[in-house]
C-alpha positions, 0 to 999 in steps of 0.5 A: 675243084675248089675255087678260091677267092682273092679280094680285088679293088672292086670288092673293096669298093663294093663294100664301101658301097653296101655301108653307104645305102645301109646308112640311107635307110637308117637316116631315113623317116622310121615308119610308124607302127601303123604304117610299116608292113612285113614285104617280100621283095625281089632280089635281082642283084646284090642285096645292099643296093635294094637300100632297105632294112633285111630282115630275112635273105631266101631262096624259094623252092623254085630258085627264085630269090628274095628279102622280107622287110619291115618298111612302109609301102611308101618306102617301097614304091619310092626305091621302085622294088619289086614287091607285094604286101605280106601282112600289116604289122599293126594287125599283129596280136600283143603275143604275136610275131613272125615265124618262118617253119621248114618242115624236117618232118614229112606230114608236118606241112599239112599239119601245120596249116590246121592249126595256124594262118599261113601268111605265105608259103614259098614251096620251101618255108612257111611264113605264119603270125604265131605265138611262142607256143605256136611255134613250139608245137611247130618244132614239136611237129618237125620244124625248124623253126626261126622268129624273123628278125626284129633288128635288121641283118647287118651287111658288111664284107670281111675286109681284105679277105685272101685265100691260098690252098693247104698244105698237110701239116704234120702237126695238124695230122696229129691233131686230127688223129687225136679224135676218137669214136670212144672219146664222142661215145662216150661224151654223148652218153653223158650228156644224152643221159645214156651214163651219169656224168660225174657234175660238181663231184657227185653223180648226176644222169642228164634226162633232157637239156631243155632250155626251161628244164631248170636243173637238167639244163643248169647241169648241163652247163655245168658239166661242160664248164667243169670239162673246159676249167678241166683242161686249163682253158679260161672258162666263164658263163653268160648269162642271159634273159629274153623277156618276149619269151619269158625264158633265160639261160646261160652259155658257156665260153672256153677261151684258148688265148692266141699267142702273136694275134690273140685280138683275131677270134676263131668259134668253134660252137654248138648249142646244148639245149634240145627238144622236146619241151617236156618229158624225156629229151635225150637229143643225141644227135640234136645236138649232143653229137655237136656239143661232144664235138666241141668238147673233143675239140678243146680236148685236143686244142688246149695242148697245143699253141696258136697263133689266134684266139679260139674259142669254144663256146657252148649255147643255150636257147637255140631251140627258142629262137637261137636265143643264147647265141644271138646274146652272145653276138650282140656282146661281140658286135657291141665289144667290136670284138674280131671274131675272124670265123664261126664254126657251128656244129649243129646235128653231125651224128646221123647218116643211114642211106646214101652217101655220107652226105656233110653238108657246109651251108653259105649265105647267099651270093648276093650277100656281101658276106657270102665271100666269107662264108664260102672260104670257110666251107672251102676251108673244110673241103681242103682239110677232107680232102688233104688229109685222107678224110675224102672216103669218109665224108662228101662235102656239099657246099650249099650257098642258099641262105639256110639259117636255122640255127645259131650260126643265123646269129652271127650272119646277123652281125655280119660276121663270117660263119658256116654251118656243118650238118648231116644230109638234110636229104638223109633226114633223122626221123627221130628227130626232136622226140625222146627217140634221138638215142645214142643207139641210133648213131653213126659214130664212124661218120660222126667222128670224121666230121669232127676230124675234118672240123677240127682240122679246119679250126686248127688252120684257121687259128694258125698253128704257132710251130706253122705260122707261114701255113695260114689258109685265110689271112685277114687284116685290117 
């Protein structure tokens, strides 16, 4: 049974609570390259309160929770946290950073630990000092991979969040309807390079969308640019550049603008780009299955009216360290831009044992953005089990902090954001190599995810013939 969430006066002020000690760090003496140290701190309460900069937020193997930080011992000592010393920041290499790995493929851990220095392990992820190769022969061996923030995470609550369960609307039912098992084949072929996609007019086959590819990953983009200008949305691209890893690209932004609210922005998103690094990269399920189904989405979308601004927006960089979807973030943050909910779609194709497993990934209770999250994932759940999707997919919220992929980029702003994916349990052993085909999909689970996803997003964006069905109301 889903619990739902109603803001109280307490967590208004606990809100106002968290600004203030994030504040108190900020006004606080920087330490000095010399001085600061990366610390793994205990977490017993809510992270706000521990009035130090966040840069990480996890959930050991054993449950235990914590934060890493980027602070001098002296700070520490001084808030009396409980804490022990990772590495001197100072004992860094020109080239070197930290890099947190969760192993996806069975052997990579023991792998790992020949080729680099393990600065802690916690039974769950690996903490390493590596350089940008490093840590692309980390992914290259099964990893997720995620660089440890440099700017502290942002904490804030979604103000005056309200929750009430959905109705069936048989507008929404339509919509939902509207996906098809062709309709995904089909756009996962082309961008899987299975088909040729017809880019700038001529025939063109995608072989891998690398994020370094050059022209492969420039006609990616384009395809999926020619497709959103295709149907009437309005359609730019954004460019970026990240000079710690040489590396630069574009994302691509289809914007549906929303009638009687368009200042409040619904994300429905996917990264483009995949592994590996070189030779053949089909990446079907990694992650042509999400960006199809953003496609579908502004497939069917663009027909209708909403109250809200969607947007469908397409990144590069995610295998770098989520690089185009952390621009992308920042510009909405610095543009103080209402984005209300992020959808991400990251790896839905894949399910060959089991239950058909669909998992909705929260950041952790203590996290004062966590309520946000979890609305969104009940959200979702409500859409399965509402419109006879309940047979097709079981949804698991899961409130650990996962935060390996582009979603990360907006809980690093604070914004309210879930991640949909496949059963971690349920692993896709052809998982970044030139083997993640098409062939090896199931298209029966992949589209019911797209339903349900579709028909959350259409909830939240508030349907302009229902304005008086809105799931999720927030104000200012």
């Amino acid at each position: 049974m889903v619990q739902f969430i109603r803001w109280t006066r307490s967590r208004v002020l606990f809100g106002m609570l968290a600004l203030l000690l994030l504040t108190s760090w900020a006004a606080a003496d920087e330490p000095t390259e010399e001085t600061r140290m990366l610390a793994q701190v205990d977490v017993t309460g809510a992270i706000a309160e521990l009035g130090i900069p966040i840069h990480a937020h996890l959930l050991d193997a054993a449950g235990q929770e914590y934060v890493l930080t980027l602070v001098s011992e002296q700070a520490l000592q001084q808030r009396q946290l409980s804490y022990r010393i990772v590495d001197a920041v100072a004992a860094l290499k020109p080239d070197e950073w930290y890099l947190l790995a969760y192993e996806r493929r069975q052997g990579a851990r023991q792998q790992a630990v020949t080729i680099m220095t393990v600065l802690y392990d916690d039974g769950k992820y690996l903490l390493v000092r590596a350089t940008p190769s490093q840590a692309e022969r980390l992914a290259n061996l099964g990893f997720e991979i995620a660089w440890l923030r440099k700017r502290p995470m942002i904490l804030r609550v979604s103000e005056r969040l309200r929750t009430k369960a959905i109705t069936p609307l048989p507008l929404i039912q339509n919509l939902i309807d509207q996906v098809t098992q062709s309709t995904l084949s089909a756009y996962t072929s082309r961008l899987s390079g299975v088909t040729p996609a017809i880019i700038g007019g001529a025939s063109y086959t995608i072989t891998t969308r690398h994020t370094d590819s050059g022209t492969p990953i420039q006609k990616a983009t384009q395809y999926v640019y020619e497709h959103l200008q295709a149907l009437g949305l309005a359609v730019r691209y954004q460019n970026w550049n990240n000079d710690d890893y040489e590396s630069s690209g574009r994302n691509v932004i289809g914007e549906l603008r929303g009638t009687t609210r368009p200042g409040e922005i619904v994300l429905i998103t996917a990264h483009l780009d995949d592994m590996p690094a070189s030779g053949l990269a089909p990446g079907a399920d990694d992650n042509a299955s999400g960006a199809a189904g953003v496609m579908v989405a502004a497939d069917v979308m663009s027909a209708y009216t909403f109250e809200r601004t969607v947007r469908f927006v397409f990144f590069t960089g995610e295998e770098i360290d989520f690089l185009g979807s952390y621009a992308y973030a920042e510009s909405v943050y610095n543009a103080n831009q209402n984005i209300v909910a992020v959808y991400n779609l990251d790896m839905i194709a894949w399910d060959n044992k089991g239950g058909p497993d669909f998992r909705l990934y929260t950041r952790l209770p203590s996290n004062p953005g966590y309520a946000g999250d979890l609305a969104l994932a009940q959200l979702l759940v409500q859409v399965i089990n509402t419109y006879g999707l309940s047979s097709s997919l079981t949804p698991l919220i899961i409130s650990n902090g996962y935060d390996f992929s582009d979603h990360a980029s907006f809980w690093g702003f604070g914004y309210a954001a879930l991640w949909a994916i496949e059963d971690d349990d349920d692993f896709n052993p052809y998982y970044h190599t030139k083997n993640d085909k098409l062939q090896y999909l199931n298209m029966s689970y992949f589209t019911a995810v797209v339903k349900a996803s579709l028909g959350s997003i259409a909830h939240q964006a508030v349907p302009i013939e229902q304005s008086g069905n809105s799931y999720i109301l927030w104000t200012k």
